[in-house]
C-alpha positions, 0 to 999 in steps of 0.5 A: 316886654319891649324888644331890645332897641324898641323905642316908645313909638314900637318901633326898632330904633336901631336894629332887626326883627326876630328870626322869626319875624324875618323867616315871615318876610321871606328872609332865609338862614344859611350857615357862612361857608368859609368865613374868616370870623364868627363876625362875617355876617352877610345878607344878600338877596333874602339870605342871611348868612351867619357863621356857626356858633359852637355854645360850649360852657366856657362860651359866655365867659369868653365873650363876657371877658372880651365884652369888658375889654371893649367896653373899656375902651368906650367909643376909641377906635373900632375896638366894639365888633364883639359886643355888636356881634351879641346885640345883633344875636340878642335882636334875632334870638327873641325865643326857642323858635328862634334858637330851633331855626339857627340850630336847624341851619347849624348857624347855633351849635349847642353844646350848652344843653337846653334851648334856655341857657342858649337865650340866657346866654344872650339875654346876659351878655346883651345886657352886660353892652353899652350901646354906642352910634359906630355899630359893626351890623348898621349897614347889615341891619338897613339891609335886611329892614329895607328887604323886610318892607318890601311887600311882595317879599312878605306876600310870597313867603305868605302864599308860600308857607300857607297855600304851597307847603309840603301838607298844603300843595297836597290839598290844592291838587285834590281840590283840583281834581275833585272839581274836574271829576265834579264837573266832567259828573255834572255835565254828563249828567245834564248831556244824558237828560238832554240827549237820551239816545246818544 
C-alpha cells in the first residue's frame, strides 16, 4: 500500500517519513514544552518537537467539525492549519511502532484505548482533507528530509542503535577483555617455552 503523498516514482511528493523511518536517521521526538498551540511544531538539530496530543473520544469529532469548516473555505486565506496539521500526523503515524514512539515521549495521550483506534482516528480524518499547494508544515517538512539525507546522520543512529545500545556496549567491553586476557595466555605461553628458566 502506498504511503499518503507517495507518487508513482516511490517517492514522497510532498511530505516526511514515518516516525519510524525518521527515528533510523537519527531524527529524535520530544514533547513541545510551552507551546502556544498543538500546531507549534518545530525541528532543530535532529529533534523534533511536537506538542502533546490528549486523544480523548470527542477528539475526532472535534477536528472532523473544524476540517469541514476549513475545507469549506478551499484555498482563501491561511484558514487550512488544522488539516495540515492531521496530514503531517497521518505521514508520521504509519502503525503502532509509530504510536508506541509518540506515546513514549508523551507527544500522543491515549484516552481512546487501543493503539488501532488512534491510527484510525488519523487514517480517518487524513481522508476526510483536500490537499492544497499553501501547506502549514512545507518548510518543516524540507526540514527535516533534507536532515534525513544526510548520511552521517543515518550511519551514526545505525552504529549506535546496533554497535552502542544498552545490551550491546555490554558485548563489546566483553569482546574487549576476552581479547586482552587471550592475548596476555598466548604471549606468555610462547615466553615460557622460549625462556624456560626465567
Amino acid at each position: 500500500m502506498a504511503r499518503l503523498g507517495a507518487n508513482r516514482g516511490g517517492r514522497l511528493a510532498k511530505g516526511i517519513p514515518s516516525v519510524t523511518e525518521l527515528k533510523e536517521a537519527g531524527v529524535k521526538f520530544r514533547p513541545k514544552k510551552n507551546a502556544k498551540s498543538f500546531l507549534d511544531v518545530t525541528f532543530q538539530n535532529g529533534v523534533m518537537e511536537i506538542p502533546s496530543l490528549i486523544l480523548y473520544p470527542y477528539t475526532q469529532t472535534t477536528l472532523r467539525n473544524i476540517i469541514a469548516f476549513e475545507q469549506s473555505f478551499g484555498e482563501q486565506g491561511e484558514l487550512t492549519h488544522i488539516s495540515h496539521y492531521v496530514i503531517m500526523m497521518a505521514f508520521l503515524i504509519g502503525g503502532s511502532t509509530d504510536i508506541s514512539t509518540l506515546q513514549d515521549e508523551e507527544i500522543i495521550i491515549n484516552w481512546l484505548g487501543s493503539q488501532e483506534e488512534v491510527l484510525g482516528v488519523f487514517k480517518q480524518l487524513r481522508s476526510e482533507v483536500i490537499d492544497n499547494a499553501r501547506d502549514k508544515f512545507t518548510e518543516l517538512y524540507n526540514q527535516i528530509n533534507k536532515y534525513r539525507r544526510l548520511r552521517l546522520n543515518r550511519y551514526r543512529e545505525i552504529l549506535r542503535r546496533d554497535y552502542f545500545g544498552k545490551g550491546s556496549i555490554v558485548s563489546v567491553i566483553a569482546a574487549v577483555v576476552l581479547f586482552v586476557l587471550t592475548f596476555m595466555q598466548t604471549y606468555f605461553a610462547v615466553y615460557t617455552t622460549y625462556h624456560p628458566n626465567s
